[in-house]
N, C-alpha and C positions, 0 to 999 in steps of 0.2 A: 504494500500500500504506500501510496506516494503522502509524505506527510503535511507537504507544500498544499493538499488540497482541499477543500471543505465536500464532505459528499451530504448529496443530498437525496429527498424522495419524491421521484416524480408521479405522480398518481393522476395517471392517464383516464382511468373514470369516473374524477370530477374534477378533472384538467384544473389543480390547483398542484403550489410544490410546499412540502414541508423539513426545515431540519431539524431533527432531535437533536437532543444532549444521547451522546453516547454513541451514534453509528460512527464516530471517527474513531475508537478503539480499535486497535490492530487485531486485524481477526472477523471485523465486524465486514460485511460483505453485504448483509441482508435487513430489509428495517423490520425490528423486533416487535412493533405494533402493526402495521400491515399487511408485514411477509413479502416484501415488494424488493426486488434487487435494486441495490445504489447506484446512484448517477455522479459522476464527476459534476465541478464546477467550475466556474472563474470566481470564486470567492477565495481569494487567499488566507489559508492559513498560519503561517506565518510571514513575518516581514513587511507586517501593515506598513504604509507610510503616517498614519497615525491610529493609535490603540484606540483612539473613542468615533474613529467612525465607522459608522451603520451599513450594511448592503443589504437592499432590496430584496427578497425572495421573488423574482419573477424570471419570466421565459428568455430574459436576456442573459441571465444571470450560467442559462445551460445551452449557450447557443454553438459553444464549439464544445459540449462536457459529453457522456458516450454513458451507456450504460454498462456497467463492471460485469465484465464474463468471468462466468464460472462453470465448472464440469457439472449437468446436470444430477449426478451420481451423489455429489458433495451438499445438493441443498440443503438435507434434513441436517446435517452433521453444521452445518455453516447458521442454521437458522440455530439450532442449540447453541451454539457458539455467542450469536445474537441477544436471545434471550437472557441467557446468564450472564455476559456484561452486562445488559443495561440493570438486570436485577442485582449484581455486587455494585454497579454504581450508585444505584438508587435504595440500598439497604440500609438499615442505620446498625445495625449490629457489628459490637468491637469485636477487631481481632486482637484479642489478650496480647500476644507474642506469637513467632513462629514456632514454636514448641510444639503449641497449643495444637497449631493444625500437622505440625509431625506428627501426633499422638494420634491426630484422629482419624489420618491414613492408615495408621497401623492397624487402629481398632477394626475399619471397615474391611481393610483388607483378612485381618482374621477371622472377618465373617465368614468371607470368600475363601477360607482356609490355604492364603498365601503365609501366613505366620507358624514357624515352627513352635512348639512347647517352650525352646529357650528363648522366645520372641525373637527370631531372626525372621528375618524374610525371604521368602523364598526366590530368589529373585532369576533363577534358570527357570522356572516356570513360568513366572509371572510376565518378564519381558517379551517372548516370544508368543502369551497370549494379549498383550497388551498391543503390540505390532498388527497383531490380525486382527483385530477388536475394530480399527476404523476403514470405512472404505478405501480402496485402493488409490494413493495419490495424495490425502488430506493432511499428513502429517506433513509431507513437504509443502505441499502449498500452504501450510503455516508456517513453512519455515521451523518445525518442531519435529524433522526427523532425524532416527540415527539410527546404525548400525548393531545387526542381532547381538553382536560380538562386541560393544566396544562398552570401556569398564568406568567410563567418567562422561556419563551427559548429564543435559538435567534433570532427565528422569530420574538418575539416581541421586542427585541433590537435593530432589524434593523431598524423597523416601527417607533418605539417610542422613542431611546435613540438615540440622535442624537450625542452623546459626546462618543458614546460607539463603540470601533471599531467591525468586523465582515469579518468570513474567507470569501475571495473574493468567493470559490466555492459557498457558501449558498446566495452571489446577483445573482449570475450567476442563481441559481435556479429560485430566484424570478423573474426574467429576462425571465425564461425560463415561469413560469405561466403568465405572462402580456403581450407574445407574443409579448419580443423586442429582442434586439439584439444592442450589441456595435458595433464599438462607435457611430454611426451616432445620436441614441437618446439620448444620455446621451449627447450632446453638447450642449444642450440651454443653454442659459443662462437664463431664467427666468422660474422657477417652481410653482409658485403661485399657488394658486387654486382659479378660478376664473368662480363662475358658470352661471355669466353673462356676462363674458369679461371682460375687464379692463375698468378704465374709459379715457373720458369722456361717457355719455351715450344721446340718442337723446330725446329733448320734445318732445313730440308728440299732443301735445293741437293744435287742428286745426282753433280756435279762436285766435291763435297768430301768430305775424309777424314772428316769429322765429320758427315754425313747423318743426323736423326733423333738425334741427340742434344739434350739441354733444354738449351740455352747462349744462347737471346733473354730479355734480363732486361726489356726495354718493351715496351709492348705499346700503342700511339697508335691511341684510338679516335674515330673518325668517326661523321656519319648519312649517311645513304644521302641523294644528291639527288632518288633516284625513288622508292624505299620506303619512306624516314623508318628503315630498320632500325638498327644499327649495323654498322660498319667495322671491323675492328679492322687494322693496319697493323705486322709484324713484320719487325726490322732484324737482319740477323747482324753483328756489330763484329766478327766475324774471318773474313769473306768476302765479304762486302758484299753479298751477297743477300738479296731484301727483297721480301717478298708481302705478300696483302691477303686477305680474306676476308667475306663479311657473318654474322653473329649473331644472335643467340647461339647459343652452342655446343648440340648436343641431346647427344651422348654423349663419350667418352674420343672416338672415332677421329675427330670432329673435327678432333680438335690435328692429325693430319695431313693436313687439308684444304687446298687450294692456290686460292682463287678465281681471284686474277690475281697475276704476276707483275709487279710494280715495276718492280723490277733486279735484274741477274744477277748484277754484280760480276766483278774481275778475273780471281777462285779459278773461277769458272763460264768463263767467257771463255778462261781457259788452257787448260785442260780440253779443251776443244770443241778448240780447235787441235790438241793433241797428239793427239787420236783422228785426227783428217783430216791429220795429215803425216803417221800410221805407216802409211797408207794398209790397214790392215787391215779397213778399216769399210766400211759402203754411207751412205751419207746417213740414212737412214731406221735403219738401227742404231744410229747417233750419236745420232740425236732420240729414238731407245730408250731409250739408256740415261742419256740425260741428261734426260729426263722431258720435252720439249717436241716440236712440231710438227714437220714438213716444212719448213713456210716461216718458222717462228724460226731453225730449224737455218740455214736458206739465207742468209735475212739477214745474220746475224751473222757467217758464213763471208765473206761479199762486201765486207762494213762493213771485215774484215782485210786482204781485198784492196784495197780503193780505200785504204786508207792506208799499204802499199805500196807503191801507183801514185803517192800525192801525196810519197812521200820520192823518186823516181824523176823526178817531175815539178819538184823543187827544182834537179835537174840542167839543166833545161829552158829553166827562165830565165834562163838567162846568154845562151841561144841568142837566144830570145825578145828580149832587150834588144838585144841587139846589133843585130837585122833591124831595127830599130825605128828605133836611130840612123843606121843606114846610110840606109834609108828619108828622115827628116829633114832626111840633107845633101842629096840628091838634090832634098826639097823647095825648100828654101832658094838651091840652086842654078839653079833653074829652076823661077823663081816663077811663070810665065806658063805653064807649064804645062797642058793638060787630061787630064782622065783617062786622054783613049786614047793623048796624046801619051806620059803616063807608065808605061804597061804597054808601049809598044814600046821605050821607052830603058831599061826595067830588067825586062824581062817572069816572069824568075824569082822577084825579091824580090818582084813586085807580086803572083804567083799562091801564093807559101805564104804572103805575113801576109793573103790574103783568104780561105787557107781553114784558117788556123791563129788567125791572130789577129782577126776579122772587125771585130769592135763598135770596137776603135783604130783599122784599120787605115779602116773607112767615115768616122770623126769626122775623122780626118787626110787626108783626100781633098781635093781641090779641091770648090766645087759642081759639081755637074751643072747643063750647059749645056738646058738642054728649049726646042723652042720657043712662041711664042705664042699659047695659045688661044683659037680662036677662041669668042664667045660670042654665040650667035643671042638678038638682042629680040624679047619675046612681044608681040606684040600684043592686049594685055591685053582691049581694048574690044572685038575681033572674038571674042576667047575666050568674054568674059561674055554676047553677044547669042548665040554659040553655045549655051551650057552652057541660056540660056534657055528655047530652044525645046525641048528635051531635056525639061527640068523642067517646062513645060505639059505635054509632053503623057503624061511618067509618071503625072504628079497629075492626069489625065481617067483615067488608064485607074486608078488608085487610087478615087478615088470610082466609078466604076462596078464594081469588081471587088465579086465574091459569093461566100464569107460579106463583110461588110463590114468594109474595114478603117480604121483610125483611120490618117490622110492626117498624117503628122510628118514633119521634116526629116531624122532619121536613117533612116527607111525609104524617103523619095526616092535620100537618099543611096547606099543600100545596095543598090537597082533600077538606080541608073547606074554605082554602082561607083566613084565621086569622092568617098567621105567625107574621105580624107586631105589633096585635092589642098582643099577647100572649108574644112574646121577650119581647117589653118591659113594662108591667102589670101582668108579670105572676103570681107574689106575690097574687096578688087580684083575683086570682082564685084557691084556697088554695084544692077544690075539682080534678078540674081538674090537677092541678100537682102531687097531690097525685096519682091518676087514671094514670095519664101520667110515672108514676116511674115503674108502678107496669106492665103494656102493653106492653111496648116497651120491643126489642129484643137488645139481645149482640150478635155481628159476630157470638160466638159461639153459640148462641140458635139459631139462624138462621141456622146454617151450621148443628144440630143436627136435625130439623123440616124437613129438605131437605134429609135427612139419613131416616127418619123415613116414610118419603112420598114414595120415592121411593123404598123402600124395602117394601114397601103395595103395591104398584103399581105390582113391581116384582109376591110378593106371589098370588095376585087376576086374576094376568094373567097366574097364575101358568110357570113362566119364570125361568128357572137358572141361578143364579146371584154369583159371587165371590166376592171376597173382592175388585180387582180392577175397575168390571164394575160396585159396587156401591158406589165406591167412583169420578168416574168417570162421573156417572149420576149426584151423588149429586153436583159436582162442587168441589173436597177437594182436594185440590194440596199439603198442609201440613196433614203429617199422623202422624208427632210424637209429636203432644198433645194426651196427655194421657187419656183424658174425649171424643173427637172422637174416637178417635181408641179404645175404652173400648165399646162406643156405635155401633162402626160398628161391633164388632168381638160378641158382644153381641147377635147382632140379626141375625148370620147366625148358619145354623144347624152345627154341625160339619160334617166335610167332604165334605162340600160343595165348600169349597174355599181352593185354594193351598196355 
């Protein structure tokens, strides 16, 4: 926009011209009370020859001025553009400081869940929908385009630099992708980002007097390790019950959402008891009314018992120590002792600490007496000229077998069924690995034996064959090794293949 000029509205169907305040703002192309695209003028905007005088609004005043072209595509995005200048110009509502509307970009944008847990912003996401967000062409004809990739415009000065000023047209943009509109939204006064609500927040432990009461004043938010969402993590300091939940909140009943339970706490724990000693309940009533499962219910009932059992089992070891040094003297006293000699000289104490106290009572044994095993020599060299003859003649009946198959040491192996015994002892069969070097096939002897089959196959059926239906047969998808393609062009007549 040229600044030198005063634009005006010409209104061609009651052939009268009018200027507003506000269609010279940068940006403004369209008049925001009639919808009518702007006319140049001869009215100079600046460099009056004097400030106090007057020009005329008449048909003199547009006799060389043109009407402002624009891309049809661009009207509706250019009349918002319109509207909301003359509405920030003509509003009375302060802007606090920039902070203020930092704040309140983040907020909205965490509606639109651009905002991580840790209040970051998302901003690989967010740029690349913010780009496609306006018709094609609008951001440079504002003069307000940049590139997918580049890490310092003003997009990001708007977002991130809260001390950094920015042309009102380029919020009006942003304004225009988050589908708001001044002033009505820009009046709050609190922007926070808050993906649980504010506090206080309610306990929800149904073991306590105070259920659903707002008494959790933190609110410890996490991301999710699988979703990237947020966590939010609620402690009651006067019951010790403590849940989690992922976010953000979508309405009020939220707040009383339970994802997972933490901890229960002592206030929970009592609770559960006293239902299951007035014996009034069923199991499944308890888990009722105390808002959890079958098998939380069970647990934690059992958890009471075995600690119980461990104050009961304190009685135990006084028992337990005593067997132990009785045990000891008996050791020391007959030190020569064997096992069996020592179950017939004390056969009581030796049968409750072997089935009360096992793992001391086994370490405190005498050894065991076993006798000596016997270990048969392999006669290695009768093995290897056996394993020999085995491996001839698997690897005849390999080359001859039909479809053909590639003769390897793993599929010898696998036909006799000694992979394990040959990995690892292969050393010790000095025959057979020699035999096993010289047998076995490389890709390429394989891929030249399958050239060589079916070009006998070809000639005995008396068939005519080219260079690609035998390589085609043989399976050769690479032709420029130079030792194939010598053997296939080898074995055909000339003239036979193209």
């Amino acid at each position: 926009m040229t600044l030198g000029i005063v634009y005006i509205v010409i209104l061609k169907r009651w052939s009268y011209i009018v200027r507003l305040i506000g269609i010279e703002l940068p940006g403004v192309y369209v008049c925001p009370i009639h919808k009518e695209l702007l006319w140049t003028s001869d009215v100079p905007f600046r460099n009056k020859p004097n400030k106090h005088r007057f020009f005329p609004l008449n048909q003199r005043c547009v006799e060389n001025g043109q009407e402002v072209l624009i891309p049809k595509h661009l009207f509706q995005s250019l009349l918002f553009i319109a509207e909301q200048s003359y509405e920030l110009l003509n509003s009375k509502f302060p802007f606090k400081n920039l902070e203020n509307i930092n704040q309140f970009y983040i907020a909205e944008l965490n509606v639109k869940q651009y905002i991580t847990p840790s209040k970051r912003i998302r901003i690989q996401e967010l740029i690349p929908n913010f780009l496609r967000y306006f018709p094609i062409g609008l951001l440079k004809f504002l003069n307000s385009d940049f590139e997918l990739f580049d890490e310092d415009t003003w997009f990001h000065k708007v977002l991130r630099k809260s001390k950094v000023t920015c042309h009102p047209l380029r919020h009006l943009l942003l304004l225009l992708f988050l589908g708001l509109k001044v002033p009505v939204q820009l009046q709050e006064n609190n922007h926070d980002v808050h993906f649980f609500g504010k506090a206080p927040w309610p306990c929800l432990n149904k073991g306590s007097t105070h259920y659903k009461e707002f008494i959790i004043k933190d609110c410890i938010v996490t991301s999710g390790s699988k979703t990237g969402k947020p966590v939010g993590t609620f402690t009651c300091e006067n019951c010790g019950f403590s849940y989690s939940r992922t976010g953000p909140d979508a309405s009020e009943d939220d707040k009383y959402r339970i994802g997972r339970i933490k901890k229960f706490g002592a206030v929970w724990e009592n609770r559960l008891h006293e239902l299951y000693s007035s014996g009034k309940h069923s199991i499944r009533g308890i888990s009722s009314e105390l808002g959890v499962d079958l098998k939380t219910t069970k647990k934690y009932l059992n958890n009471k018992i075995e600690n119980i059992s461990s104050a009961l089992n304190r009685d135990q070891q006084s028992i337990l120590q005593e067997k132990r040094s009785r045990f000891i003297v008996i050791r020391k006293s007959y030190p020569s002792y064997s096992r069996t000699e020592l179950r017939k000289s004390a056969s009581g104490l030796y049968n409750w600490l072997y089935k009360n106290d096992n793992e001391w009572f086994i370490s405190n044994l005498p050894s065991a007496k076993r006798g000596e095993i016997q270990r048969t020599m392999i006669n290695w060299e009768k093995r290897d000229s056996e394993y020999l003859q085995l491996i001839i003649r698997e690897t005849i009946n390999l080359y001859l077998e039909i479809p053909l198959v590639r003769v390897t040491r793993t599929k010898i192996y696998q036909r006799l069924d000694i992979q394990t015994r040959f990995e690892k002892k292969i050393d010790k069969f000095p025959k057979c690995k020699g035999l096993l070097q010289v047998i076995t096939e490389t890709v390429e002897e394989f891929q030249i034996r399958r050239i060589k089959y079916f070009e006998k196959q070809y000639i005995n059926n008396n068939i005519h064959y080219t260079v690609s239906s035998l390589k085609r047969a043989a399976g050769i998808k690479d032709f420029s090794n130079q030792l194939i393609r010598h053997v296939i062009l080898d074995g055909i007549s000339e003239g036979v293949y193209e």
